[in-house]
N, CA, C and O atoms as a DFTB+ gen file, in Angstrom:
732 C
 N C O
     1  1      35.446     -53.022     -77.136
     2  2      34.752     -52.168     -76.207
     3  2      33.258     -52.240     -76.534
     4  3      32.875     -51.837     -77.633
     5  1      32.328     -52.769     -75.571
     6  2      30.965     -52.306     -75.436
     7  2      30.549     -51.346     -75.771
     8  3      31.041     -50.440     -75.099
     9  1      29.806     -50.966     -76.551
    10  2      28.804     -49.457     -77.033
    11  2      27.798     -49.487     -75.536
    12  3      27.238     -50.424     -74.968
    13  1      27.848     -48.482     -75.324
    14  2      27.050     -47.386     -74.377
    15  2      25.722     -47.745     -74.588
    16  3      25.314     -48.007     -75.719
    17  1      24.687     -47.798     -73.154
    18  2      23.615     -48.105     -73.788
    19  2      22.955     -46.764     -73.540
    20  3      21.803     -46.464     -73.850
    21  1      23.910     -45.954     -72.898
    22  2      22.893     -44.412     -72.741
    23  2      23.056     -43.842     -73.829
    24  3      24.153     -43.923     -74.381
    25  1      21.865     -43.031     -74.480
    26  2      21.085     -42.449     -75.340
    27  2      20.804     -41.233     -75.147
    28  3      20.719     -40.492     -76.126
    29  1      20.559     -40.658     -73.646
    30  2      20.517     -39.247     -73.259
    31  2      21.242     -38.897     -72.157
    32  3      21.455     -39.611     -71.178
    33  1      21.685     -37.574     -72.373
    34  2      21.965     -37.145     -70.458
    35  2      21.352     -35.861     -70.549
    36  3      21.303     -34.945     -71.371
    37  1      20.975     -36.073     -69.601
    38  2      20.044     -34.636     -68.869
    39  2      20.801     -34.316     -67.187
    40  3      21.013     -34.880     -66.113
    41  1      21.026     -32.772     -68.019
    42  2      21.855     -31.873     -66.891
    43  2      21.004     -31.359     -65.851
    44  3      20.507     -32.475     -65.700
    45  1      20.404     -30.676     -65.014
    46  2      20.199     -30.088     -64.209
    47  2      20.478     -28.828     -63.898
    48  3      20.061     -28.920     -62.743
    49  1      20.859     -27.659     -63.976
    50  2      21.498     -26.874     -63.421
    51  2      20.336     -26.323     -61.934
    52  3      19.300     -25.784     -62.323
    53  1      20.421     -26.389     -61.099
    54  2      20.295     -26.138     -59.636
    55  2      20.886     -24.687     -59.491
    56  3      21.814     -24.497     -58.705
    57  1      20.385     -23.712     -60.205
    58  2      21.350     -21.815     -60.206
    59  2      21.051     -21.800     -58.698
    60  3      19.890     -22.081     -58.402
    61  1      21.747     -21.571     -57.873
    62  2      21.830     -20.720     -56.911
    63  2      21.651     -21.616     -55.499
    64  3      21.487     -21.160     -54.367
    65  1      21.743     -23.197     -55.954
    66  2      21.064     -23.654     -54.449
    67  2      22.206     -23.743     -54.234
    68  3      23.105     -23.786     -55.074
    69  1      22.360     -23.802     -52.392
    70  2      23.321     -24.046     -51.553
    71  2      23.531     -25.378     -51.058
    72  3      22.445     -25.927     -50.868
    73  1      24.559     -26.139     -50.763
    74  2      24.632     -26.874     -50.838
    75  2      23.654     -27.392     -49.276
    76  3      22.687     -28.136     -49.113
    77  1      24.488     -26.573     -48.362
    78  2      23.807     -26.735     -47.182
    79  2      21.660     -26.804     -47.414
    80  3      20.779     -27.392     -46.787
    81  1      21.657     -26.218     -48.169
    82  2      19.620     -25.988     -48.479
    83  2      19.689     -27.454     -48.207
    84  3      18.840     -27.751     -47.365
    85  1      20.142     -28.120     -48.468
    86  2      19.377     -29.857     -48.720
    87  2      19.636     -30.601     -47.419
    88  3      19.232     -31.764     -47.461
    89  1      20.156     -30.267     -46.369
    90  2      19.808     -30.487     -45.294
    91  2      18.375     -29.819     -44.743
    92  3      17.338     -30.443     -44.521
    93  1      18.650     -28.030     -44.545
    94  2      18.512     -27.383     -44.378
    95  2      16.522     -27.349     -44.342
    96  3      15.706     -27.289     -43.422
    97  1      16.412     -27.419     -45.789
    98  2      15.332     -27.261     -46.258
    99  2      14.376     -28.796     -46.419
   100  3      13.238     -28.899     -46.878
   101  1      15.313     -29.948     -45.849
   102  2      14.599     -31.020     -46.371
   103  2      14.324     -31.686     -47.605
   104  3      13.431     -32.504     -47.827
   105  1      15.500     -31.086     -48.651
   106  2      15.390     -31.650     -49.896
   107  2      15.327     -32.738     -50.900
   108  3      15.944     -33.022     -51.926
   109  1      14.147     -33.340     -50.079
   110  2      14.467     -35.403     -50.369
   111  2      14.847     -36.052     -51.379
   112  3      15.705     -36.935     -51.383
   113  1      14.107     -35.571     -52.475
   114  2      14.289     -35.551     -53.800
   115  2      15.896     -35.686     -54.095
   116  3      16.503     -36.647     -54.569
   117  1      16.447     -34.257     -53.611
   118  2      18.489     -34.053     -53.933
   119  2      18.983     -34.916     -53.067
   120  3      20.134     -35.208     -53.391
   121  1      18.589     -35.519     -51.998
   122  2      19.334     -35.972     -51.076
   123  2      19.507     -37.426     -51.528
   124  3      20.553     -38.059     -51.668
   125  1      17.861     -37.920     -51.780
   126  2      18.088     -39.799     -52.164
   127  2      18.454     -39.482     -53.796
   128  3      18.451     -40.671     -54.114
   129  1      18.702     -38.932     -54.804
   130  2      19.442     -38.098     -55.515
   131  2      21.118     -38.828     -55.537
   132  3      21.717     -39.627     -56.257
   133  1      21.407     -38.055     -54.352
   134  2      22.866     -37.793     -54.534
   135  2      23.417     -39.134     -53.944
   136  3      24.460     -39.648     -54.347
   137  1      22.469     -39.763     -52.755
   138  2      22.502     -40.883     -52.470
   139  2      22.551     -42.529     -53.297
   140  3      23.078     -43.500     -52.753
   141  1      22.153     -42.566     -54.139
   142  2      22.094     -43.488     -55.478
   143  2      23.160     -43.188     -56.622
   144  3      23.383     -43.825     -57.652
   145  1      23.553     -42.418     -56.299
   146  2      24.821     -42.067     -57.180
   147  2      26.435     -41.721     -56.987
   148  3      27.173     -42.319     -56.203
   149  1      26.768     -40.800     -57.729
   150  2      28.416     -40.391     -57.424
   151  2      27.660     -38.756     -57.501
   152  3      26.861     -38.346     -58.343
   153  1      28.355     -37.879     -56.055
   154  2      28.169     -36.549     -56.256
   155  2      29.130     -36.151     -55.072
   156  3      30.038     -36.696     -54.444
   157  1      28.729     -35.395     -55.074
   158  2      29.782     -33.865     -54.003
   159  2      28.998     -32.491     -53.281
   160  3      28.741     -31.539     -54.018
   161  1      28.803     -32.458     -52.506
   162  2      28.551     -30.961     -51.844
   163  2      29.390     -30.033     -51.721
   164  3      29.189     -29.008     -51.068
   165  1      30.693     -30.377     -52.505
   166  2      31.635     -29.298     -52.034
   167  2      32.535     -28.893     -53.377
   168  3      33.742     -28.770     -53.583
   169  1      31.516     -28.771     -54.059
   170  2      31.978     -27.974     -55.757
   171  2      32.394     -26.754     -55.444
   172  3      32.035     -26.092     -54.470
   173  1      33.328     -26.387     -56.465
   174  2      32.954     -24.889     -56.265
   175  2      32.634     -24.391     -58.128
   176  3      32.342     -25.259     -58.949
   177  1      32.717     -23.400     -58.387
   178  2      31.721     -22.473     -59.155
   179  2      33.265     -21.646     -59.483
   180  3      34.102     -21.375     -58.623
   181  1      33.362     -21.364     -60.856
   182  2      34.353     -20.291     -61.288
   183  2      34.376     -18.825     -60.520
   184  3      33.565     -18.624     -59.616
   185  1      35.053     -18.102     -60.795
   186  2      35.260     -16.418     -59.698
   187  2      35.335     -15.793     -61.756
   188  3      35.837     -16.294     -62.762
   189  1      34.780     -14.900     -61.568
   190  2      33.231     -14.374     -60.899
   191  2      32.216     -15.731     -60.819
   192  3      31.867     -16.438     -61.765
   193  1      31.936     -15.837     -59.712
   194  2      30.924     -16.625     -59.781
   195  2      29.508     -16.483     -59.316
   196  3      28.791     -16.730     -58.346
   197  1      29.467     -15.720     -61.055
   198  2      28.084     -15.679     -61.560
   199  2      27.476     -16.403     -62.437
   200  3      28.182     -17.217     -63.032
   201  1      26.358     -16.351     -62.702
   202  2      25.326     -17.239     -63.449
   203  2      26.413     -17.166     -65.016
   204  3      26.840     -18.243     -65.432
   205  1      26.726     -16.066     -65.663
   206  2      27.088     -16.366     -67.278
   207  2      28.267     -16.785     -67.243
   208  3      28.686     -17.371     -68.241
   209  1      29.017     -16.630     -66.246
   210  2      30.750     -17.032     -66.227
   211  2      30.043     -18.552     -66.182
   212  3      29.883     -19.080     -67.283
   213  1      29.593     -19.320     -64.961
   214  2      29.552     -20.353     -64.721
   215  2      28.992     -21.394     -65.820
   216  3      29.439     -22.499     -66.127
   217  1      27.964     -20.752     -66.276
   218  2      26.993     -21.453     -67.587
   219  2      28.324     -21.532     -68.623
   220  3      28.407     -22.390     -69.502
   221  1      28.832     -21.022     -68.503
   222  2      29.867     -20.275     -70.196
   223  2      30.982     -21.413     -70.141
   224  3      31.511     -22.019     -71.073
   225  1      31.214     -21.537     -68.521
   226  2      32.247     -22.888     -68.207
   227  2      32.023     -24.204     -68.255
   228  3      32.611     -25.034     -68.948
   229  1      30.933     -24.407     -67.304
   230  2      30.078     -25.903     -68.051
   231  2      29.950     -25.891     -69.296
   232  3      30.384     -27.009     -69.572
   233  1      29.678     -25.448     -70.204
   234  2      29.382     -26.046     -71.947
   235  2      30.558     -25.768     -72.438
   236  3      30.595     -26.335     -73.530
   237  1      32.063     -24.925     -72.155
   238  2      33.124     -25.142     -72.731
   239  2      34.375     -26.248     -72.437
   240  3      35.173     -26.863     -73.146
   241  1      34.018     -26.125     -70.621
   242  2      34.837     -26.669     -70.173
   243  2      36.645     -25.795     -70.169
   244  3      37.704     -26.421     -70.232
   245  1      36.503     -24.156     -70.072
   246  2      37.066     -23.372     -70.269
   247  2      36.832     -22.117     -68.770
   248  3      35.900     -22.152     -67.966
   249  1      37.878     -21.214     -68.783
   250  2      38.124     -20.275     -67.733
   251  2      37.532     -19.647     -68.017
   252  3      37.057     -19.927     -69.118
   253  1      37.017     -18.313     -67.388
   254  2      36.146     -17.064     -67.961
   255  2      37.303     -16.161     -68.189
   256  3      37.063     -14.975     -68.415
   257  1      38.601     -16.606     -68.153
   258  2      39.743     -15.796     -68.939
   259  2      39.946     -16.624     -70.280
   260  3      40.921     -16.547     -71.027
   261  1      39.170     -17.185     -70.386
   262  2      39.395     -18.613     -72.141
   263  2      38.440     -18.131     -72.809
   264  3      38.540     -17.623     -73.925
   265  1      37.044     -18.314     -71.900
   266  2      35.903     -18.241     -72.984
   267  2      35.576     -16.879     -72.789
   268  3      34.938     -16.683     -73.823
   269  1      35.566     -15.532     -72.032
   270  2      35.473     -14.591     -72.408
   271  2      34.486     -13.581     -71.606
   272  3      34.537     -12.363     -71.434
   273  1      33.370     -14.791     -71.095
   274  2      32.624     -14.490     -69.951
   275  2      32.972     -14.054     -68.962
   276  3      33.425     -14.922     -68.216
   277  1      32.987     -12.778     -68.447
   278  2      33.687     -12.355     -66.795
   279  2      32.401     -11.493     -66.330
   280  3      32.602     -10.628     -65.477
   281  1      31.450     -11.623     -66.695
   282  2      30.150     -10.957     -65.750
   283  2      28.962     -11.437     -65.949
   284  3      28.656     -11.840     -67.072
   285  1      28.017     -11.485     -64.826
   286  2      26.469     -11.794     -65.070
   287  2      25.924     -11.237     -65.898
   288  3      24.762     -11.643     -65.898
   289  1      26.180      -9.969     -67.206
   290  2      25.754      -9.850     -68.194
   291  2      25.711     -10.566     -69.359
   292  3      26.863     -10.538     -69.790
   293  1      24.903     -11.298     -70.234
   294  2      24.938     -12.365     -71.345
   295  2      25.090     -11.431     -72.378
   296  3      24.290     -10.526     -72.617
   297  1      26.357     -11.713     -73.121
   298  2      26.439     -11.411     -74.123
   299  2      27.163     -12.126     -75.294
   300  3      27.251     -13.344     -75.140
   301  1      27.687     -11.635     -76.403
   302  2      28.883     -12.546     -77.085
   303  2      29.798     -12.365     -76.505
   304  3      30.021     -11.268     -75.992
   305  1      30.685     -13.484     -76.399
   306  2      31.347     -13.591     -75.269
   307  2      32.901     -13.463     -76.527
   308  3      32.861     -13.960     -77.653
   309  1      33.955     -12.806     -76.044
   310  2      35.485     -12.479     -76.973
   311  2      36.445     -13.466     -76.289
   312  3      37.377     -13.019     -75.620
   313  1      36.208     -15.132     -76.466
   314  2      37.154     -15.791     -76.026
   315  2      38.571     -15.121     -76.445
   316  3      38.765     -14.326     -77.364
   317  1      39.811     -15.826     -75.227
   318  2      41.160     -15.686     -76.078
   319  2      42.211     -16.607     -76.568
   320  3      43.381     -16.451     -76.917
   321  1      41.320     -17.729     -76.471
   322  2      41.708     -18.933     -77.360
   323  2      40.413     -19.704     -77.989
   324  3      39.289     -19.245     -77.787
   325  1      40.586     -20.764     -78.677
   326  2      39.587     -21.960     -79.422
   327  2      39.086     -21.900     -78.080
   328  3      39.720     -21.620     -77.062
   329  1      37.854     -22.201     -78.197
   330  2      36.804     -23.137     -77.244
   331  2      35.918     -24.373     -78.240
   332  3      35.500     -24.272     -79.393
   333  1      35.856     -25.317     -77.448
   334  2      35.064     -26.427     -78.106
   335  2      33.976     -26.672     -77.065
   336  3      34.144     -27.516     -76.184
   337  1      32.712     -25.846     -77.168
   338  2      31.469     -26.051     -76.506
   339  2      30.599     -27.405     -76.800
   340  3      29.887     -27.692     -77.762
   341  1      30.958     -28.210     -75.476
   342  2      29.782     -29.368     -75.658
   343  2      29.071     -29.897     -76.405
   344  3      29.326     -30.918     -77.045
   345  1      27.733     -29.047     -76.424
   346  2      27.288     -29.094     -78.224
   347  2      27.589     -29.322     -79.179
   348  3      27.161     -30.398     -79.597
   349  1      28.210     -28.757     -79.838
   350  2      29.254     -28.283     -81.000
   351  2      29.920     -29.966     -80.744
   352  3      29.554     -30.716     -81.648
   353  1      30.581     -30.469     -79.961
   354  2      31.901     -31.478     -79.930
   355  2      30.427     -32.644     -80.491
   356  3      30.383     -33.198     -81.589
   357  1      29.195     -32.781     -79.215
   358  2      28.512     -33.780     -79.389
   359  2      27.740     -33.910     -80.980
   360  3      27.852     -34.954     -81.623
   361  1      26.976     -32.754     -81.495
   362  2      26.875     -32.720     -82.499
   363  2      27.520     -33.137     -83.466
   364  3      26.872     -33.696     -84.351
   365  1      29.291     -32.985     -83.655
   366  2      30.069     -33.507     -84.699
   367  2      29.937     -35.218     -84.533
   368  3      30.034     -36.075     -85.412
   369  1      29.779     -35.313     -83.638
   370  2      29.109     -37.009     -83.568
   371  2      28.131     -37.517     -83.584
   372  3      27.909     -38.641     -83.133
   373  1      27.072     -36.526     -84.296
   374  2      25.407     -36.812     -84.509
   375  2      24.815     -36.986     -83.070
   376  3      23.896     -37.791     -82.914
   377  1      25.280     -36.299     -82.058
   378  2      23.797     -36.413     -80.888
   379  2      23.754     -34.972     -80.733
   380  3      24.704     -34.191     -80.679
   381  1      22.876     -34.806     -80.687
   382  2      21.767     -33.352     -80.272
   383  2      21.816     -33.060     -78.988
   384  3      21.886     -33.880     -78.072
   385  1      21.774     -31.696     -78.880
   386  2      22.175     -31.296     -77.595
   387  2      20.543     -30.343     -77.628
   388  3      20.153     -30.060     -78.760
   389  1      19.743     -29.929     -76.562
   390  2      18.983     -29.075     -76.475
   391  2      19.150     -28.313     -74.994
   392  3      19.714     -28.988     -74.132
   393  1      18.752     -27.096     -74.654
   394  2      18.524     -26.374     -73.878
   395  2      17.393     -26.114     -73.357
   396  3      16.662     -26.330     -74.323
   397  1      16.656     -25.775     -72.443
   398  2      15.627     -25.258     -71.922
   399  2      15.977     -24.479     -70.597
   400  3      16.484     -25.081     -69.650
   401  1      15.609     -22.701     -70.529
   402  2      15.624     -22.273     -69.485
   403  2      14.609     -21.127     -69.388
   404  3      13.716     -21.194     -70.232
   405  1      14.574     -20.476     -68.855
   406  2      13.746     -19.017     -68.621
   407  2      13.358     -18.338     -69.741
   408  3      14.178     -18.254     -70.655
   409  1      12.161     -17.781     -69.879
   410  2      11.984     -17.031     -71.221
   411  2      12.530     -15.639     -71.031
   412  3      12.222     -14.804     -70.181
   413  1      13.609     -15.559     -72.232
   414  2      14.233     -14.133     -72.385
   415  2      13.292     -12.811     -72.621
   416  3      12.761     -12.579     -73.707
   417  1      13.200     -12.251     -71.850
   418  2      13.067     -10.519     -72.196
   419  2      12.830     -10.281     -74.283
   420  3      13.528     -10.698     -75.207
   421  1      12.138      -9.832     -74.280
   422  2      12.563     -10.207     -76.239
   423  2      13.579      -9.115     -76.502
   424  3      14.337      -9.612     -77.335
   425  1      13.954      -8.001     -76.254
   426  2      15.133      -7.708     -76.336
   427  2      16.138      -8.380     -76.330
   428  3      17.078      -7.843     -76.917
   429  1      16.399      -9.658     -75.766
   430  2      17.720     -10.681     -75.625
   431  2      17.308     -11.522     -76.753
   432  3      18.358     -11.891     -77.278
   433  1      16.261     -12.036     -77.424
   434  2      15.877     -13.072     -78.050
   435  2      16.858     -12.970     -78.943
   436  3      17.653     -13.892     -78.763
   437  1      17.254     -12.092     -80.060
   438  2      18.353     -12.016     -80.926
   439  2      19.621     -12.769     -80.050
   440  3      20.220     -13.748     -80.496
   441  1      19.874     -12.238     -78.932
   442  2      21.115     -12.697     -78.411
   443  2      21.436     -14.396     -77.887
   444  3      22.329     -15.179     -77.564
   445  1      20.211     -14.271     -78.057
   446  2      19.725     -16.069     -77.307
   447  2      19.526     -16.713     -78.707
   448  3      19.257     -17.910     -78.601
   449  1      19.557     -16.464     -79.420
   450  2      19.446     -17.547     -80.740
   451  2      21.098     -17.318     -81.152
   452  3      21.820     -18.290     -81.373
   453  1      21.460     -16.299     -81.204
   454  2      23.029     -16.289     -81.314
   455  2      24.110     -16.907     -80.727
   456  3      25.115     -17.260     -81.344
   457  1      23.890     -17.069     -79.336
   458  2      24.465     -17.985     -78.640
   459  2      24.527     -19.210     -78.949
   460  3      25.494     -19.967     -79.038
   461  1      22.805     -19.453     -79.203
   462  2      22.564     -20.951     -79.390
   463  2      23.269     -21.305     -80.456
   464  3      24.129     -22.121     -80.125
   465  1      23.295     -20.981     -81.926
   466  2      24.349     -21.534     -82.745
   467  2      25.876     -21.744     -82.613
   468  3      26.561     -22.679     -83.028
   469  1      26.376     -20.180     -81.648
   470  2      27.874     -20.328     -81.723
   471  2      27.783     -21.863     -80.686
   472  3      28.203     -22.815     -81.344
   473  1      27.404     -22.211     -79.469
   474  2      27.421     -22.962     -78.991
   475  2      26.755     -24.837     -79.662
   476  3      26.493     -25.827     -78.977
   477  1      26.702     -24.717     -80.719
   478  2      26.210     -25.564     -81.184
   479  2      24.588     -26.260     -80.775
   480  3      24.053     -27.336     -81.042
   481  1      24.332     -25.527     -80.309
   482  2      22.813     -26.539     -79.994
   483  2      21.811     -26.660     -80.767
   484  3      21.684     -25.689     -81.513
   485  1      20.779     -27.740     -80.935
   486  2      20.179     -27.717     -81.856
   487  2      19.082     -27.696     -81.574
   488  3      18.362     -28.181     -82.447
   489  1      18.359     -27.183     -80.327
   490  2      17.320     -26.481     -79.752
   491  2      17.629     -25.940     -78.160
   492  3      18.165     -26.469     -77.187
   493  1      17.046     -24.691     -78.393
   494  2      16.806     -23.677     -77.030
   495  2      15.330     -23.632     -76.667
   496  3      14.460     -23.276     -77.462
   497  1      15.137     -23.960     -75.596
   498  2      13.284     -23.462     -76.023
   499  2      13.662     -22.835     -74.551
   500  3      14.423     -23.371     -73.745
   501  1      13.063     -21.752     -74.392
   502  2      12.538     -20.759     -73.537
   503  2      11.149     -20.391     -72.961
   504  3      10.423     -19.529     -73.457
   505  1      10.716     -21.460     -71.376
   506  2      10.112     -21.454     -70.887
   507  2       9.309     -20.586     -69.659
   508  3       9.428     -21.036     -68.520
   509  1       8.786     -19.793     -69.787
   510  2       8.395     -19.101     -68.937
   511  2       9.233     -19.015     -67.488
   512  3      10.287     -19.646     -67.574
   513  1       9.006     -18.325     -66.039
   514  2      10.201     -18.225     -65.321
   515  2      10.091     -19.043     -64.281
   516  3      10.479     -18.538     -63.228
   517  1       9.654     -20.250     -64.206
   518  2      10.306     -20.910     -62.817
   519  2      10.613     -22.554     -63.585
   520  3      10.412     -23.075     -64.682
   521  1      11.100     -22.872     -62.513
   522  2      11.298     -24.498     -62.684
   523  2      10.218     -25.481     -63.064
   524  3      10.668     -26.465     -63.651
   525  1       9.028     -25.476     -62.900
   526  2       7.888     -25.827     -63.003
   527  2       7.877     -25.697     -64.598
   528  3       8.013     -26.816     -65.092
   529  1       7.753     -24.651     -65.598
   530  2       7.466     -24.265     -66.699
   531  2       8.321     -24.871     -67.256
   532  3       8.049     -25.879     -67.908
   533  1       9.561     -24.402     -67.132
   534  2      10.787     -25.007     -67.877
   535  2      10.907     -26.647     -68.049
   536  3      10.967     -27.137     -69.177
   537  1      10.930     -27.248     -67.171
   538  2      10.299     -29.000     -67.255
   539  2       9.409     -29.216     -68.148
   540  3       9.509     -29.848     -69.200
   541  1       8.454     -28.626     -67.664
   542  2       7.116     -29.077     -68.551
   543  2       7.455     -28.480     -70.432
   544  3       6.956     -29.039     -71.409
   545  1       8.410     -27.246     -70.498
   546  2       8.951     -27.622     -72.097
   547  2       9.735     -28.400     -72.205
   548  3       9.712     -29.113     -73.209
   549  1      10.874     -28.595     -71.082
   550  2      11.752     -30.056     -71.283
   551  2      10.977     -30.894     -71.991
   552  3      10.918     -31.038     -73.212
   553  1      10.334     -31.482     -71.055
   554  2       9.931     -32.585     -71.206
   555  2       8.577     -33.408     -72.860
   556  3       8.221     -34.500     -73.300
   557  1       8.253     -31.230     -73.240
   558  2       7.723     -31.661     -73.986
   559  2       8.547     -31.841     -75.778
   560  3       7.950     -32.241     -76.778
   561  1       9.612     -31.528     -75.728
   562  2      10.718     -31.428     -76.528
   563  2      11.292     -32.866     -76.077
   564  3      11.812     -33.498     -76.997
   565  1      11.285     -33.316     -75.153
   566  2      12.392     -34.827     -74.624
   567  2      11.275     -35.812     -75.174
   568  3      11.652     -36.981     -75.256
   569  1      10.052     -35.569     -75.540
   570  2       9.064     -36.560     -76.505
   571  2       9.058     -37.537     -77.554
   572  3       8.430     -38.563     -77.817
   573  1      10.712     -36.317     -78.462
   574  2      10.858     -36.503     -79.449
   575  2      12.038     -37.636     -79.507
   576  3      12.248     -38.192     -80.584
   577  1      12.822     -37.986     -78.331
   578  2      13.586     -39.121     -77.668
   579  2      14.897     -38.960     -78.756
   580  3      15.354     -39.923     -79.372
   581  1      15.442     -37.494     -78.885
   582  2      16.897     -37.783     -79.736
   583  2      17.546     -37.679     -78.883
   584  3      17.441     -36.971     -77.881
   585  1      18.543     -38.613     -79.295
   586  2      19.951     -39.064     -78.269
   587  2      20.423     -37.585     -77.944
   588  3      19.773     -36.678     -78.465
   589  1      21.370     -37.299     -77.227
   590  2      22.520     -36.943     -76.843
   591  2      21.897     -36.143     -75.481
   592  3      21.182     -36.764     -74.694
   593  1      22.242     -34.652     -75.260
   594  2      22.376     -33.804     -74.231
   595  2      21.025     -33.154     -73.618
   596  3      20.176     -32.879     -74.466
   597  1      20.773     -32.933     -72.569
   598  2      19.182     -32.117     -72.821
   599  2      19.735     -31.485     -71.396
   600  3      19.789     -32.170     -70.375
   601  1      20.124     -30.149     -71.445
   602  2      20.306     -29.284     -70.345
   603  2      19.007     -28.226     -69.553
   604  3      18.628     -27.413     -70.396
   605  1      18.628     -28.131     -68.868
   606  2      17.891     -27.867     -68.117
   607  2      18.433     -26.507     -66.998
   608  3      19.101     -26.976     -66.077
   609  1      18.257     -24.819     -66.905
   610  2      18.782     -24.104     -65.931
   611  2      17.672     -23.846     -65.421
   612  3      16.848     -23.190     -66.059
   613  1      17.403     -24.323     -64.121
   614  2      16.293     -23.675     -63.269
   615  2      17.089     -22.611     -62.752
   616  3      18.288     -22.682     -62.482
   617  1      15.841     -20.948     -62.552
   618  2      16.488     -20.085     -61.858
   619  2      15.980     -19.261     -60.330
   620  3      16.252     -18.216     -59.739
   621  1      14.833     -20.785     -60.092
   622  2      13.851     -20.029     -58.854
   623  2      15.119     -20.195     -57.671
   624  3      15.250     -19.124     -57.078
   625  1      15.774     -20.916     -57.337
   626  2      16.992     -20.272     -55.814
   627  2      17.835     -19.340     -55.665
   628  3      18.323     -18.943     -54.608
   629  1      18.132     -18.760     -57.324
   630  2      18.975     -17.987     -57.152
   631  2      18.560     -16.299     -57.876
   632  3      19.215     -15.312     -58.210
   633  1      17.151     -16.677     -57.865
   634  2      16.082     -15.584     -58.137
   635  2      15.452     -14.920     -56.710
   636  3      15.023     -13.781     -56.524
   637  1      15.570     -16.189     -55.669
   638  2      15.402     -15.636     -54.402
   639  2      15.969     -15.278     -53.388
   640  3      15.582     -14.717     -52.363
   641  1      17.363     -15.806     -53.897
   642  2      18.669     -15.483     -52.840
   643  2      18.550     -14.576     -53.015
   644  3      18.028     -14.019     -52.050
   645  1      18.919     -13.386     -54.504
   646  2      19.427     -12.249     -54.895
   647  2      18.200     -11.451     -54.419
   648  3      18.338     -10.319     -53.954
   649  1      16.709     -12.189     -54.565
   650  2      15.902     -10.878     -54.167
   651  2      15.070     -10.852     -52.227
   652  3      14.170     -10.204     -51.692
   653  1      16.016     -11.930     -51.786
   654  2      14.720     -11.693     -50.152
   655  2      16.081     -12.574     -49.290
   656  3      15.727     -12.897     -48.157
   657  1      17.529     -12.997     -49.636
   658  2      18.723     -13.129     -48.953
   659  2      18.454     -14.943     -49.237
   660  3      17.422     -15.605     -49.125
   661  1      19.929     -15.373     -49.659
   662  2      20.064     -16.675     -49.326
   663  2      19.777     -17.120     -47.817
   664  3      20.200     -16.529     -46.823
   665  1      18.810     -18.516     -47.829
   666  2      19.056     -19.178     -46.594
   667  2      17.456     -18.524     -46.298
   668  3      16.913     -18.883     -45.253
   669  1      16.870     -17.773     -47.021
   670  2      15.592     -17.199     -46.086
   671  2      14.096     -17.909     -46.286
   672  3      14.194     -18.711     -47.215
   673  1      13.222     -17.899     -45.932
   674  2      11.617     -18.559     -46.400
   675  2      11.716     -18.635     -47.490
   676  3      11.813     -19.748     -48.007
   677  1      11.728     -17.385     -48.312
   678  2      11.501     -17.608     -50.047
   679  2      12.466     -17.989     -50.552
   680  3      12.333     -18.395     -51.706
   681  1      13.520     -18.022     -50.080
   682  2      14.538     -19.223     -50.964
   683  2      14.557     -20.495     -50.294
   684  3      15.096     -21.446     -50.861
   685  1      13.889     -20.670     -48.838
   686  2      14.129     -22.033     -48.813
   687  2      12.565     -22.598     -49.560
   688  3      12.691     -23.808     -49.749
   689  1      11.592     -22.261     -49.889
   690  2      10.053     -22.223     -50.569
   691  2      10.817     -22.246     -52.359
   692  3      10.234     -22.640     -53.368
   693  1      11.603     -21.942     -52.313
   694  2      12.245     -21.996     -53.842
   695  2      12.901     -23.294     -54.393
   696  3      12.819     -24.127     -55.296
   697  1      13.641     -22.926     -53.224
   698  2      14.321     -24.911     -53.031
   699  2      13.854     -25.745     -53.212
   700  3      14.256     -26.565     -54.038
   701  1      12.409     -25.927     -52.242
   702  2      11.750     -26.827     -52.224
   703  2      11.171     -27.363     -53.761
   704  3      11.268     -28.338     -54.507
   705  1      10.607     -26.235     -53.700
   706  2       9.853     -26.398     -55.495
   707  2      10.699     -26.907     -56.014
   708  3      10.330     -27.963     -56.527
   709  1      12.161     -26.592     -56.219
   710  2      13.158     -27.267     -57.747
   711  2      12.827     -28.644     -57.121
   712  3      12.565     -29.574     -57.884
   713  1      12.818     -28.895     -55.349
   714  2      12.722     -30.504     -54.909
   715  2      12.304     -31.153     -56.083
   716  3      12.776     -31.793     -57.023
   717  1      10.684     -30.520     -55.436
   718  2       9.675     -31.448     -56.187
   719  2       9.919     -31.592     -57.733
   720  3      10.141     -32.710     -58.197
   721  1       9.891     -30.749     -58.342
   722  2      10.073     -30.745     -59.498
   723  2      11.459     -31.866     -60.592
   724  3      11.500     -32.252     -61.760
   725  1      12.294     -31.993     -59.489
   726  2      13.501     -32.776     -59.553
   727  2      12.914     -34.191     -59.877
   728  3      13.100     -35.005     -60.781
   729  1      11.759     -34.116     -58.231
   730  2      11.513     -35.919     -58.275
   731  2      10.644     -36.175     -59.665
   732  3      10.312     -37.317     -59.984
């Protein structure tokens, strides 16, 4: 068997866009995107499907009746079996996993470095609040070119659904931005 010549993957998380936005909104970037590759518009998202259930499922690959997560509140989560979080699996094979999303409230900061270990990662950096910021620490942490995972949660679409209605100006003006920011 051939060894792999990829070295990194970088996730995306897209919180809150609709699938329909990328017609909708003109999202060129997601569209020639999804076009050059293998993808789907017709995922669905765990029940509750909220932001910590869903996050909690991507890096376990577990139910929010497994890993413990059943609400948009972040906390330690009381799985009711083993979970083997992403991280954690890639790490036991020497690649590094990092995070970058929104800067926590410092009240959460304790809770956000706590996570980060049970989940194995071996950097979180916490970028100020839109998609724009968060890249620009991506990218200044992705400098350092260690192999493995580099996850990314933008939260400007689903910061504007919840505050001015999905589908409206400021979430489709939200959209757009992750666009650009994508390309």
């Amino acid at each position: 068997m051939r060894a792999s010549q990829v070295d990194q993957v970088v996730v995306v998380v897209l919180d809150g866009l609709r699938p329909d936005a990328v017609r909708e909104f003109g999202l060129d970037e997601m569209a020639a995107l999804a076009a050059r590759g293998a993808h789907t518009f017709a995922g669905r998202t765990v029940s509750p499907s909220v932001t910590a259930c869903a996050m909690s499922s991507l890096l376990t690959g577990a139910s929010p009746d497994r890993h413990g997560m059943k609400s948009d509140k972040f906390g330690v989560p009381r799985p009711t079996g083993p979970l083997h979080p992403l991280p954690a699996v890639l790490a036991a094979h020497g690649l590094a996993s990092s995070a970058h999303m929104a800067q926590l409230p410092w009240v959460f900061r304790g809770l956000g470095r706590r996570l980060k270990t049970m989940l194995g990662l071996a950097y979180a950096g916490f970028h100020g609040h839109t998609c724009t910021s968060i890249l620009d620490g991506a990218l200044a942490h992705r400098q350092r070119r260690t192999p493995g995972l580099l996850l990314m949660h933008w939260p400007d679409a689903d910061r504007a659904g919840h505050r001015h209605a999905w589908m409206s100006r400021e979430y489709g003006a939200a959209a757009q931005r992750m666009d650009v920011e994508l390309g």
